[in-house]
One Martini backbone bead per residue (centre of mass of N, CA, C, O) as a GRO file, in nm:
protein
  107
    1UNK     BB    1  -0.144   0.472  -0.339
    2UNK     BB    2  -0.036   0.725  -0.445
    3UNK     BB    3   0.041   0.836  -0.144
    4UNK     BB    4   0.200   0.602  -0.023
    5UNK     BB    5   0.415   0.571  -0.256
    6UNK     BB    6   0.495   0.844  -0.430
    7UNK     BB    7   0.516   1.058  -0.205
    8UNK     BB    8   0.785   0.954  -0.136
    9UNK     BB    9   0.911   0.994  -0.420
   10UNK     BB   10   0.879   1.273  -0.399
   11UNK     BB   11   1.015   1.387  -0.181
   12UNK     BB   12   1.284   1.244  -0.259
   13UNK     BB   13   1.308   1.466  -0.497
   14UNK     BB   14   1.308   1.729  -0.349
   15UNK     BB   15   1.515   1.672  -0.156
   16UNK     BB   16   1.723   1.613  -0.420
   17UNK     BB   17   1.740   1.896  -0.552
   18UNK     BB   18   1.797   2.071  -0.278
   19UNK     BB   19   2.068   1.964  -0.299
   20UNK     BB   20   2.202   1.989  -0.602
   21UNK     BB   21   2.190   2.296  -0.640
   22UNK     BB   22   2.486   2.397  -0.536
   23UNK     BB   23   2.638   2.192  -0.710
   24UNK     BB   24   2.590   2.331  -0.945
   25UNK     BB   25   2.663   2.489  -1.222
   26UNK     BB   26   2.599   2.826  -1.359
   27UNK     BB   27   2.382   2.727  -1.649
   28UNK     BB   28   2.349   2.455  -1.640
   29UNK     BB   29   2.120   2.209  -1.713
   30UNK     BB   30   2.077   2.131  -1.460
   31UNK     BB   31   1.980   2.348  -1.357
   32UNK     BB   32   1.774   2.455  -1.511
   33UNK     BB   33   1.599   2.171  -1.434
   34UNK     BB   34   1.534   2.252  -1.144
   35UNK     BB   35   1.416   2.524  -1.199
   36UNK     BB   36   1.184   2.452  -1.346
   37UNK     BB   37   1.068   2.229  -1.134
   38UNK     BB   38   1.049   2.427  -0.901
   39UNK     BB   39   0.817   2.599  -1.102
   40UNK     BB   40   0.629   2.307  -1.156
   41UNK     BB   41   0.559   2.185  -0.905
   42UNK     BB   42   0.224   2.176  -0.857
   43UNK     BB   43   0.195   1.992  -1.135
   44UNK     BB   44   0.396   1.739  -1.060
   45UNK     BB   45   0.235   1.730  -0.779
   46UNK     BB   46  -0.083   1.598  -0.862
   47UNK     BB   47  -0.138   1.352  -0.893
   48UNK     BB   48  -0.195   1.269  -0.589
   49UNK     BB   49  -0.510   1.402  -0.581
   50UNK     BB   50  -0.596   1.342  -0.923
   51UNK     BB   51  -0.718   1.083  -1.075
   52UNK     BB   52  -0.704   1.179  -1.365
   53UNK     BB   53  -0.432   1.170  -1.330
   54UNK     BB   54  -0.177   1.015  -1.498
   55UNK     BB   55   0.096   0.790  -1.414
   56UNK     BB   56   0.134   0.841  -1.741
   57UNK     BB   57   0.210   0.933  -2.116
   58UNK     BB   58   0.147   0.655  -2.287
   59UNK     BB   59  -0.089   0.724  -2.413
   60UNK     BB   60  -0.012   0.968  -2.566
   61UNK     BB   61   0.213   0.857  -2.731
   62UNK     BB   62   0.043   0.614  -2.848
   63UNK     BB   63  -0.164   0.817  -2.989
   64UNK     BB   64   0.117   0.961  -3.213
   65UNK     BB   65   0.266   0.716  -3.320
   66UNK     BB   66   0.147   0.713  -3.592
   67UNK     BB   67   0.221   0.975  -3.696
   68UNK     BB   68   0.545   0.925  -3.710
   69UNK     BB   69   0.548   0.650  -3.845
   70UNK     BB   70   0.370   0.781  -4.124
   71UNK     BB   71   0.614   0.953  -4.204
   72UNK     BB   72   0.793   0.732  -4.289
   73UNK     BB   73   0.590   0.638  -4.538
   74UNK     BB   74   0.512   0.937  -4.657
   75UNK     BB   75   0.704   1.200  -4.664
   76UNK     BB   76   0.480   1.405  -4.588
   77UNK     BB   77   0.205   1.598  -4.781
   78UNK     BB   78   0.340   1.815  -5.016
   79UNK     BB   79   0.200   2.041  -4.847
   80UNK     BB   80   0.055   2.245  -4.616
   81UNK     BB   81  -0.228   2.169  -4.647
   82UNK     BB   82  -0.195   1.904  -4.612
   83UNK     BB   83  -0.062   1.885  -4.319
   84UNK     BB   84  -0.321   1.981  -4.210
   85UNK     BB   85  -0.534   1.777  -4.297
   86UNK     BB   86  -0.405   1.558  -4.166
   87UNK     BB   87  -0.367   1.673  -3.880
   88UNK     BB   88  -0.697   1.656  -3.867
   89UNK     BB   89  -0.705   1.344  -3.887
   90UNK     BB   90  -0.606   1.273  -3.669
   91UNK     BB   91  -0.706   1.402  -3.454
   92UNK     BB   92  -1.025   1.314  -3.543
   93UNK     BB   93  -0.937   0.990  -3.483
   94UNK     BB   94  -0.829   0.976  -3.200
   95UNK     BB   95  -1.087   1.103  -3.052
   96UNK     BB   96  -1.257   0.868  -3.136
   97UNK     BB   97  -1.097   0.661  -2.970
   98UNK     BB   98  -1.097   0.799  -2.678
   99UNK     BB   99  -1.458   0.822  -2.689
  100UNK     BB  100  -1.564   0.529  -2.857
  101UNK     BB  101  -1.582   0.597  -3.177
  102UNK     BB  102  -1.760   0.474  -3.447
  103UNK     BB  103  -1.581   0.453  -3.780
  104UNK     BB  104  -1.760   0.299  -3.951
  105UNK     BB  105  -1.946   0.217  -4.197
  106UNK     BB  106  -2.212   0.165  -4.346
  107UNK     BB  107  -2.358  -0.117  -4.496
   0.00000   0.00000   0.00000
């Protein structure tokens, strides 16, 4: 299915970049984005061989949204070591909910 549908829209987005590239102002963001995409070009048609990589990043957005959320709630974390602390527990409780690790303490 990636191959048959996505590779049609990857073409056409590689061949709409290579037609637009002449038309932008040098310096431009637009040329900026061009050039960046076109030297990342081989990691971004990945997705079409290795079944591995995911065809979108809402996991990855969904697993940090805690963390951004709870940022507004909590404003801060006092110090620099607070703010460490936390980033290493949310990262080791993401990590185990990604891993399928039961987190509650035995009764």
């Amino acid at each position: 299915m990636r191959i048959k549908e996505s590779d049609k829209v990857i073409k056409a987005l590689k061949k709409l970049l290579i037609e637009e590239y002449p038309k932008s102002r040098v310096g431009s963001q637009k040329r900026k984005a061009i050039v960046y995409l076109q030297k990342c070009w081989p990691g971004f048609e990945m997705f079409l061989t290795d079944i591995k990589i995911p065809l979108s990043n809402k996991e990855a957005e969904r697993t940090i949204r805690h963390a951004f959320v709870g940022r507004k709630n909590y404003y801060g974390s006092g110090s620099h070591s607070g703010a460490e602390t936390a980033d290493t527990l949310f990262t080791s409780i993401e990590s185990c909910k990604k891993n399928d690790i039961d987190l509650t303490c035995p009764a």
